[in-house]
C-alpha positions as CSV (number, residue, x, y, z in Angstrom):
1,X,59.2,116.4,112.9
2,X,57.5,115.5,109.6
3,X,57.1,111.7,109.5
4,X,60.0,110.3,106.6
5,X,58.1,108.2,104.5
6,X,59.6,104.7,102.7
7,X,59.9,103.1,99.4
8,X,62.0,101.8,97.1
9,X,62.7,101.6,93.4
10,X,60.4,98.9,92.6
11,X,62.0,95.6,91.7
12,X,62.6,93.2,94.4
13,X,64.4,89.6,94.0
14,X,61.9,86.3,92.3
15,X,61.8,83.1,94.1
16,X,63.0,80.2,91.8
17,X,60.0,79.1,91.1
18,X,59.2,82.6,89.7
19,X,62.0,82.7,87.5
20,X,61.7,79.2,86.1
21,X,57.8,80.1,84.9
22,X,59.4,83.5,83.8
23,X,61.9,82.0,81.7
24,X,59.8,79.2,80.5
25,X,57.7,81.8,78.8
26,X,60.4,84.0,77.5
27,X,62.0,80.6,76.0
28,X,58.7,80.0,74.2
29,X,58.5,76.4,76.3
30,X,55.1,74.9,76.8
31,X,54.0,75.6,80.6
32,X,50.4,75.6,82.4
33,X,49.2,79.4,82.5
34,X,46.5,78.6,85.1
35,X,49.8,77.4,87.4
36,X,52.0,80.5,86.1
37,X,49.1,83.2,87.3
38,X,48.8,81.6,90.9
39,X,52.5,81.2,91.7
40,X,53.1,84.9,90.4
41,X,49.9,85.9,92.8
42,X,51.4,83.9,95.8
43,X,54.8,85.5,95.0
44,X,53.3,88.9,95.3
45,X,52.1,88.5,98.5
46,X,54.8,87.4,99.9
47,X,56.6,90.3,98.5
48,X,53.9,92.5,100.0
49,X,54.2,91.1,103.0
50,X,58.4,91.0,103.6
51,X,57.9,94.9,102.6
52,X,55.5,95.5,105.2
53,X,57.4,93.5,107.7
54,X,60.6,95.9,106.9
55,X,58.2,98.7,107.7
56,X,58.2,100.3,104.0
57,X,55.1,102.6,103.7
58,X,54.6,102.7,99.8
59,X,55.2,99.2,98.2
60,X,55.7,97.8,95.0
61,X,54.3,94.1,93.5
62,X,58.3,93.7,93.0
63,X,58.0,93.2,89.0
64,X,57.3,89.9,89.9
65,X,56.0,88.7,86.5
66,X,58.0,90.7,84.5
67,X,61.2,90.1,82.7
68,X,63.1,93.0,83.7
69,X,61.1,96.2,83.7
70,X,61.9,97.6,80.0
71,X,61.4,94.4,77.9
72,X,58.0,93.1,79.3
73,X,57.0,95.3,76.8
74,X,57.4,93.3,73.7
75,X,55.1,90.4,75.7
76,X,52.2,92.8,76.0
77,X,52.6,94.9,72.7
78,X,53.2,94.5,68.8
79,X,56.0,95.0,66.7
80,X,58.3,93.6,68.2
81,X,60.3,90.8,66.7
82,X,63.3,88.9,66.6
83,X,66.7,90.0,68.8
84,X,69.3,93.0,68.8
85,X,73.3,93.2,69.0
86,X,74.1,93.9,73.0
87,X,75.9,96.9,73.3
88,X,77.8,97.3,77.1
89,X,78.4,100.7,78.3
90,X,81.3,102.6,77.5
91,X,82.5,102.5,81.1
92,X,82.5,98.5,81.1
93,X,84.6,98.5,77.6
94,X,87.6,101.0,79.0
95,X,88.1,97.8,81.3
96,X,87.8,94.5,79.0
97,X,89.3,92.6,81.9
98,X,86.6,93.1,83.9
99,X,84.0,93.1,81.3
100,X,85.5,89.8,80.6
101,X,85.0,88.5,84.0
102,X,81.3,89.8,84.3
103,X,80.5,87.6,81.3
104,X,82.5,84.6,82.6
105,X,81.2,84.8,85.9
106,X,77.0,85.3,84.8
107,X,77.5,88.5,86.3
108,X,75.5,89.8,82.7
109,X,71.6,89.1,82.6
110,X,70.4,86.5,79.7
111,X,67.3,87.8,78.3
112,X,66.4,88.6,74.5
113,X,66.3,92.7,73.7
114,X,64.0,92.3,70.0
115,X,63.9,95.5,67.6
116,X,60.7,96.7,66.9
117,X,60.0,96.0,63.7
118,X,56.4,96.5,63.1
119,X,53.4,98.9,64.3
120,X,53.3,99.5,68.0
121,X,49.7,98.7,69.5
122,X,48.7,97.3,73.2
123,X,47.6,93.6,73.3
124,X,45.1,94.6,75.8
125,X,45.2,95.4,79.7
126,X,44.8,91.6,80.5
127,X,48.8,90.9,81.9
128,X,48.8,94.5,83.8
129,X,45.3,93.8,85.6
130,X,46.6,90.6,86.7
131,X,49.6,92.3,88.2
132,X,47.5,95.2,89.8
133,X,45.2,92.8,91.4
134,X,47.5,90.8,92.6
135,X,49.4,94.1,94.4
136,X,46.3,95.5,95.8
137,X,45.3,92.0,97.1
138,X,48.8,91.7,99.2
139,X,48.1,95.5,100.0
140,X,44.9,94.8,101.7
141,X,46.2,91.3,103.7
142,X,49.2,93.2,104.7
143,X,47.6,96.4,105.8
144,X,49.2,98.8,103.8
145,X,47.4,101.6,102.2
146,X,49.8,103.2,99.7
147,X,51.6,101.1,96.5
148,X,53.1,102.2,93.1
149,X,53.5,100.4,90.1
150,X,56.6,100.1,87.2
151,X,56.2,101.0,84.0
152,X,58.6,101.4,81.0
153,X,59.1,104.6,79.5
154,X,58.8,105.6,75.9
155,X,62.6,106.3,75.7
156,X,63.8,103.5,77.9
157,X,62.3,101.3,75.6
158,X,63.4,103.1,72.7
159,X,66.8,101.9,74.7
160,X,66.1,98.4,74.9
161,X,64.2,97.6,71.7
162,X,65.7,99.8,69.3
163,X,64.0,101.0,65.9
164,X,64.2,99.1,62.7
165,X,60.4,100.3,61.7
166,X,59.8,104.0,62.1
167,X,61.6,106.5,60.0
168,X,62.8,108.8,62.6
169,X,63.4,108.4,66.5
170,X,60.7,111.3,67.0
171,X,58.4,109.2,64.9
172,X,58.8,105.7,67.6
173,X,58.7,107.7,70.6
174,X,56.0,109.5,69.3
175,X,54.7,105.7,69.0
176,X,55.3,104.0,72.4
177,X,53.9,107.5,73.7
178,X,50.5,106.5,72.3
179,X,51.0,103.2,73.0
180,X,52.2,103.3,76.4
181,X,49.5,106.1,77.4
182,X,46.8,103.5,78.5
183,X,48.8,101.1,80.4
184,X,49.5,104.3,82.4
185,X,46.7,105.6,83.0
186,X,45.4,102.2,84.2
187,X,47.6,101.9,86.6
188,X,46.2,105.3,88.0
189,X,42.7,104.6,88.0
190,X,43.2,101.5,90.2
191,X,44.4,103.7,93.0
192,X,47.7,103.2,92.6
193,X,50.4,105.4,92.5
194,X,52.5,105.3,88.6
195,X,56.2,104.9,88.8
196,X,58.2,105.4,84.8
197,X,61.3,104.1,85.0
198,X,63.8,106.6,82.7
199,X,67.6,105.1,82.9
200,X,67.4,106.7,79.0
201,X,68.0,110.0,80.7
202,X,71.2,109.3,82.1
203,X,72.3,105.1,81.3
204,X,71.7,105.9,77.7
205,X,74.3,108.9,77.2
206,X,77.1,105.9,77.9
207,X,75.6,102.7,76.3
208,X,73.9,104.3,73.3
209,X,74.6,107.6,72.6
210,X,78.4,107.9,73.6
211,X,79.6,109.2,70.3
212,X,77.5,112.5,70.9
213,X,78.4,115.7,72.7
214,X,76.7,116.0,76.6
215,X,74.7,118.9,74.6
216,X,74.1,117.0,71.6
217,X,72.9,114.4,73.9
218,X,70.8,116.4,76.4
219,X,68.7,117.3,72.9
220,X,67.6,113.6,72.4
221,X,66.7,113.5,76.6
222,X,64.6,116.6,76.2
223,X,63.3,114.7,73.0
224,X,62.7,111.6,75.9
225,X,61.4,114.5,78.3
226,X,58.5,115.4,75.8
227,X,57.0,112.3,74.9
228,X,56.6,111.2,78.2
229,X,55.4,114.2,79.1
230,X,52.8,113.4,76.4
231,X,51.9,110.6,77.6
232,X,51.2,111.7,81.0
233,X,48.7,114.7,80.2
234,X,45.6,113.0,81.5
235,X,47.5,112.4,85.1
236,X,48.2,114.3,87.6
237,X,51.5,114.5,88.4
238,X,51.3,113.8,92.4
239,X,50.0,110.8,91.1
240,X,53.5,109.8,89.3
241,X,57.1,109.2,90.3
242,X,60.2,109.0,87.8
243,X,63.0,107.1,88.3
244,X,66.5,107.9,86.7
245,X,69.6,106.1,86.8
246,X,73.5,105.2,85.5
247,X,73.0,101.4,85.6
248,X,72.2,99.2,88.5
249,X,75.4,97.3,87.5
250,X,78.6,97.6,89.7
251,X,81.2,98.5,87.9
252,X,83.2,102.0,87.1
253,X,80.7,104.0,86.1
254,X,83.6,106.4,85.0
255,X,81.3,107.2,82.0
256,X,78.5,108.6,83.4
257,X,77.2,112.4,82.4
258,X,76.9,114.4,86.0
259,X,74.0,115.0,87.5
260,X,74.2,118.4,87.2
261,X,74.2,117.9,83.8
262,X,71.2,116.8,83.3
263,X,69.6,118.3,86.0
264,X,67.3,121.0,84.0
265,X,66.0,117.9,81.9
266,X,64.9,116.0,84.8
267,X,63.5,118.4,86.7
268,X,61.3,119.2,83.2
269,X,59.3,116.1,83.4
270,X,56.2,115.8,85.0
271,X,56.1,113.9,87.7
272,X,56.2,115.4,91.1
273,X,58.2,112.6,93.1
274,X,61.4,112.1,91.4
275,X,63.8,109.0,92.4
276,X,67.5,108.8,92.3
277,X,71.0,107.6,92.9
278,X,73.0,109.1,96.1
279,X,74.2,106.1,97.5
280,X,76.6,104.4,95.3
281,X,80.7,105.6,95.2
282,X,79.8,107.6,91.8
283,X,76.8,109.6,92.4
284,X,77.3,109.6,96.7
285,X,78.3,113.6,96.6
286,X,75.7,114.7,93.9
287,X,73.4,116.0,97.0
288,X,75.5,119.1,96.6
289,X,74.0,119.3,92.9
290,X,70.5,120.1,94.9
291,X,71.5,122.3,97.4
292,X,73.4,124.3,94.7
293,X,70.2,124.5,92.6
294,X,67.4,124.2,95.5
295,X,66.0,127.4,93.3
296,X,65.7,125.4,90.0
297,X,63.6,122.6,91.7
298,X,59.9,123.6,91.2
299,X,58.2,123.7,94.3
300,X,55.7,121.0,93.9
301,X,58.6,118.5,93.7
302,X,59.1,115.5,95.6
303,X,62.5,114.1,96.6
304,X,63.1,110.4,97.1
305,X,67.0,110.1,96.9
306,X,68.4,106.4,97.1
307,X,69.6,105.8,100.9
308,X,71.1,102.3,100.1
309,X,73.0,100.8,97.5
310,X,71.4,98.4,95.2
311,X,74.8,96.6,93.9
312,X,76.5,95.4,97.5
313,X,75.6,93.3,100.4
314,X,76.9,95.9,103.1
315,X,73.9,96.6,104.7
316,X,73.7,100.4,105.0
317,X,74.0,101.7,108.6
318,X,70.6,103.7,109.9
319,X,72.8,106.7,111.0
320,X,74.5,106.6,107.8
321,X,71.0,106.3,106.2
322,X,69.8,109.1,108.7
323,X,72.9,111.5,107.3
324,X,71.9,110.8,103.6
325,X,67.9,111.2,104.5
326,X,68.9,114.4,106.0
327,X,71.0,115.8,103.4
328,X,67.6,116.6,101.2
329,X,65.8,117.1,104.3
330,X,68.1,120.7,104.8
331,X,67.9,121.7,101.3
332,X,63.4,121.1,100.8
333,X,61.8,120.1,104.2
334,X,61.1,117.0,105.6
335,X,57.5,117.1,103.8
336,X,59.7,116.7,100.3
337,X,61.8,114.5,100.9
338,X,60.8,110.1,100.5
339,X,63.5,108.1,101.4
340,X,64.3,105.6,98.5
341,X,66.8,103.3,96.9
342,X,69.7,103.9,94.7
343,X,67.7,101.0,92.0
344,X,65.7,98.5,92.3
345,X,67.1,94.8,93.8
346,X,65.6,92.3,91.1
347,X,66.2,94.5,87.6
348,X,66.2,91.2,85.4
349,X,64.3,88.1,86.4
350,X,66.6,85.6,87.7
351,X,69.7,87.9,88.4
352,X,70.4,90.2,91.2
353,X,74.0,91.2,92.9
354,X,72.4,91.2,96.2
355,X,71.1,88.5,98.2
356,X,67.6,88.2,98.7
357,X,67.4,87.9,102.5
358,X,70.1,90.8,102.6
359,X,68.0,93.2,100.1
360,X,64.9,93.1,102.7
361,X,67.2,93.9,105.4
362,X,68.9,96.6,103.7
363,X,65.4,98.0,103.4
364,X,64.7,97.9,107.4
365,X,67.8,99.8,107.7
366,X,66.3,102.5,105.5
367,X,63.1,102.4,107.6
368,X,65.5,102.4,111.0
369,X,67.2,105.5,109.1
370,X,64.2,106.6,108.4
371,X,62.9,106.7,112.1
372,X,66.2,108.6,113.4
373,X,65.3,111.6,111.2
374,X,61.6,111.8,111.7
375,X,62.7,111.7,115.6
């Protein structure tokens, strides 16, 4: 039997110490940079090293220095000012109540979401090399060969940081395309692997664009689809991964537009290794959507379905992994097939459902689940 490979979403949970310097910078508060670039490269490894201890074969640097993994954008590009209205998702507003509580309790990050209000241009490569060094430094002290990094996608960010500059949405994504094309394509050229994260492909249809029709909305996606797409030309595509999702929140999710909805539009996109929910009570039976469609997925495609839930503490069972892994296994061959996580565990700096002791043991139970199906 083909060996299952391991990985994750990418985000994993900060220490304190990593938030504190996080937040310090994002509150505009004086701290000392020199002490803010070795505690995020101690952090790393230590991230490294509790993912090569779970026995996950392609590793992330955890986001570590970022603020969550759409917004870091507005610290390393300009035109982005000021702060934006939050909008919750439809779902979360049927249910005020609980809404209410998620507020009351902390359960909603803290983190400002500016508009972009001026001419999108990089600030330079400086931030992302320090974040790829650090990565392939844990990499080689930990002994592990293969590691992928975040990074935002023209339309998630077009989610986050919404347009108050450009004329048309075409025109900004057209915009963070350009923009975003080098950071990319660094992150290739170090030997890494390039992960986009993409919630704007299905999260967006409740939280931004819930007054449209699933067809009107499956227009703007393929919109989404096509400047990434851009944006990707110079890499090859075994070379990238795409991650969409609902949310990493829990909650109803009784909003959310079906997989099977927008399957066409995510099987469009370029990159070959394509990352998923299939865990979580919403999105659980969805494997069907595949092995109804197994035709429509092109054959250079890459699986990597999420085995465990990203918003509970149960840690996952490795049969019940090994019956999820194997799911996909039946409908492309074990050689397709990556097994992942529903999201990622540390989405905003600071804030995470899951404990962090609890999320690096839900990952060895993916490994362990891993094992049973590659025999």
């Amino acid at each position: 039997m083909t060996k299952i490979l391991t990985s994750h979403v990418g985000s994993l949970p900060r220490s304190q110490e990593v938030v504190d310097f996080i937040f310090a910078r994002e509150n505009g508060k004086e701290y000392d940079t020199a002490a803010f670039d070795a505690t995020m490269t101690a952090a790393v490894d230590d991230t490294v090293g509790k993912q090569a201890k779970a026995g996950i074969d392609i590793v992330s640097d955890g986001e570590t220095s970022k603020i969550s993994y759409a917004t870091y954008v507005k610290d390393r590009y300009t035109g982005f000012s000021g702060d934006s209205e939050r909008n919750a998702p439809e779902d979360l507003k049927m249910f005020p109540g609980f809404l209410k509580r998620l507020a009351d309790d902390g359960g909603t990050p803290q983190y400002a979401r500016p508009m972009c209000t001026g001419e999108v241009k990089s600030k330079g490569q400086g931030e992302l090399q320090k974040d790829i060094d650090n990565l392939k430094a844990g990499m080689a002290k930990h002994g592990v060969t293969r590691g992928f990094m975040n990074a935002a996608s023209p339309g998630v960010i077009s989610l986050f940081l919404q347009n108050d500059f450009y004329k048309t949405r075409e025109a900004y994504l057209a915009a963070l395309a350009d923009a975003m094309r080098d950071e990319y394509e660094t992150i290739v050229a170090s030997g890494l692997d390039l992960q986009l994260d993409c919630p704007d492909l299905a999260l967006s249809r409740h939280m931004l664009f819930n007054d449209l029709s699933d067809a009107e909305f499956l227009k703007v996606a393929a919109m989404h689809v096509e400047a990434l797409n851009h944006a990707l030309e110079n890499i090859p595509a075994e070379k990238i991964r795409l991650h969409i999702c609902w949310g990493n929140y829990e909650g109803p999710h009784c909003c959310d537009i079906p997989m099977d909805t927008v399957f066409s539009t995510l099987m469009s996109a370029k990159p070959q290794y394509v990352l998923f929910e299939t865990s979580n009570p919403r999105h659980a039976h969805e494997w069907t959507v595949f092995q109804n469609r197994k035709s429509e997925i092109p054959e250079n495609k890459v699986l990597v379905p999420g085995v465990v839930d990203t918003t509970t503490n149960f840690v996952e069972h490795p049969e019940l992994v090994a019956q999820r892994i194997e799911r996909f296994v039946s409908i492309v061959g074990a050689d397709r097939v990556i097994a992942g996580s529903d999201c990622g565990f540390g989405t905003f700096a600071g804030f995470g459902a899951v404990d962090p002791d609890i999320a690096y043991a839900k990952l060895a139970s993916l490994v362990d689940g891993a094992a049973l199906v590659s025999g």
